[in-house]
C-alpha positions, -999 to +999 in steps of 0.1 A: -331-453+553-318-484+538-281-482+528-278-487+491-243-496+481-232-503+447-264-492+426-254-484+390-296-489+382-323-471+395-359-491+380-391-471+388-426-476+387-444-451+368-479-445+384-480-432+418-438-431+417-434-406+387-470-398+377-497-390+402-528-413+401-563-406+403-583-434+405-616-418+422-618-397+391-616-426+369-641-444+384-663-411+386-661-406+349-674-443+340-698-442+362-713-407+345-709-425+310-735-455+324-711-476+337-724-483+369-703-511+380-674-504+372-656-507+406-660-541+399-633-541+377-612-512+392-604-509+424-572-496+447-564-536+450-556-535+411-571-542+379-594-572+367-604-589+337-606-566+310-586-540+323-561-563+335-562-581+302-552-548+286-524-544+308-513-577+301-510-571+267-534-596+256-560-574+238-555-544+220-569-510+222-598-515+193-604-547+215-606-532+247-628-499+238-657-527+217-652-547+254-663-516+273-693-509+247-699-549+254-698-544+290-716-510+295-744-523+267-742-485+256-730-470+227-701-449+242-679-433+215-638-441+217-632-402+229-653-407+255-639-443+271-604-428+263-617-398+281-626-421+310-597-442+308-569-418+309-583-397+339-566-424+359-532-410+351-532-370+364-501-350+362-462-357+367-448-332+393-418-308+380-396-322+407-402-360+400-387-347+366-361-322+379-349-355+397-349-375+367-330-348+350-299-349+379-301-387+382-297-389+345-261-385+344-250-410+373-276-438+369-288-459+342-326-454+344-351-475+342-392-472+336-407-508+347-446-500+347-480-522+346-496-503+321-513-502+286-512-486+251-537-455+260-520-442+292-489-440+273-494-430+242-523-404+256-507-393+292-474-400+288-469-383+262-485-352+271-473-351+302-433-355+295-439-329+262-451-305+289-415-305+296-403-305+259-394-341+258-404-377+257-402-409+285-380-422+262-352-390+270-356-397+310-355-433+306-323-455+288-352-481+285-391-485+290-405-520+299-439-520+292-460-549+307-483-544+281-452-549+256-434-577+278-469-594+278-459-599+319-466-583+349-454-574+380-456-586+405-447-619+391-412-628+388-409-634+356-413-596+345-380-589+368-363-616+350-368-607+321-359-572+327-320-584+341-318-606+314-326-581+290-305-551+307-275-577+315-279-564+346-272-583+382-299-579+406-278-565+435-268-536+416-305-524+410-324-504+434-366-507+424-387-481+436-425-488+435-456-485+453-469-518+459-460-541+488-465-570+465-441-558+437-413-547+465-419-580+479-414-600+444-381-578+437-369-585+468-372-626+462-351-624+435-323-598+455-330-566+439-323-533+467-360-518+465-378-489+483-416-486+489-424-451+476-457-439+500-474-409+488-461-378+484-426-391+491-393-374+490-373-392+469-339-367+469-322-388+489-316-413+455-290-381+449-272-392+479-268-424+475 
C-alpha cells in the first residue's frame, strides 16, 4: 500500500469505483432492440463516437437518442434506448456508501466521472435515493465530463478540476479504474490508486 501523507482530498471515479458496471448487459439490451453492431461503439476499451460524443458533452440527450434511431435505422422509442442505455450503470454497494458516509467528515470529497446526462439524472439518482439522499450529499463537488465538456484521461480535465477546487495536486489522492486516467493524474503529481474489482477500499479510513 502506497503511503499517502497529507491528503485533505479524496477524487473518485464513479463507475466501477462507486457504482458497479455492467457493460455485457448493455450491450445485450441493444443488441435485442436491433442494434446489432453495437460493440462497435462500446466496448471495455471505452466509448466511441456517438457515445463518446455524449460524454463529451457535445450533443445532448434529444441529440443522442435521434443518433441511435439514425444509427439503428429503427424506430426505437426514448424509454427503450434509455432502457438500453442505463443498464450499463447496475447498483452502488451499501458499503461504497457507508464509506462515503465515514470519509465525509475528514475529507473533502470529490466525484470526477466520464459520464453523460442519462446515467446521472436516471441511475444516479435512483441509486443514492435508495439511501435517502443525493450525489450531491456524499460529494462537496461533482465534475461532470459531460458538464466540463473534457475528459479524462486528458490533462486538461485534472486541471481544471485544481484550478477550480484551489486545490494543490499533492494533496489529492484519485482513485479510479483505468490505467490511463491513473497514469494522466500521476503526470501532473496527483497521489492515485488503481481500484481493481471488487476492491477494499477501507484502508482510505486509515490513512
Amino acid at each position: 500500500m502506497n503511503n499517502f501523507k497529507n491528503i485533505s482530498t479524496i477524487i473518485f471515479d464513479f463507475g466501477d469505483v462507486i457504482v458497479n458496471l455492467n457493460l455485457a448487459l448493455c450491450i445485450q439490451k441493444f443488441k435485442d432492440l436491433g442494434f446489432t453492431d453495437i460493440e462497435k461503439y462500446l466496448s471495455n476499451f471505452g466509448q466511441k463516437e456517438i457515445f463518446l460524443k455524449f460524454e463529451n458533452g457535445e450533443i445532448n440527450t434529444t441529440e443522442f437518442l435521434n443518433e441511435i434511431r439514425n444509427l439503428t435505422n429503427l424506430p426505437l422509442s426514448d424509454l427503450e434506448i434509455k432502457n438500453a442505455w442505463c443498464a450499463f450503470l447496475a447498483d452502488i454497494p451499501q458499503q461504497r456508501i457507508e464509506l462515503l458516509e465515514k470519509l465525509k467528515p475528514r475529507y473533502r470529497l470529490l466525484l470526477l466521472s466520464n459520464t453523460n446526462p442519462l446515467h446521472i439524472e436516471i441511475n444516479a439518482k435512483k441509486e443514492f435515493a435508495k439511501y435517502g439522499k443525493t450525489m450531491y450529499d456524499y460529494f462537496d463537488k461533482c465534475y461532470l465530463s459531460y458538464e466540463m465538456k473534457l475528459t479524462k484521461p486528458n490533462a486538461d480535465i485534472f486541471q481544471a478540476l485544481l484550478a477550480d477546487a484551489q486545490l494543490n495536486p499533492e494533496e489529492c489522492l484519485f482513485l479510479d479504474d483505468g490505467p490511463k486516467n491513473i497514469e494522466a493524474a500521476n503526470q501532473i503529481g496527483i497521489h492515485t490508486y488503481l481500484v481493481t474489482p471488487n476492491d477494499d477500499l477501507s484502508f482510505l479510513l486509515k490513512i
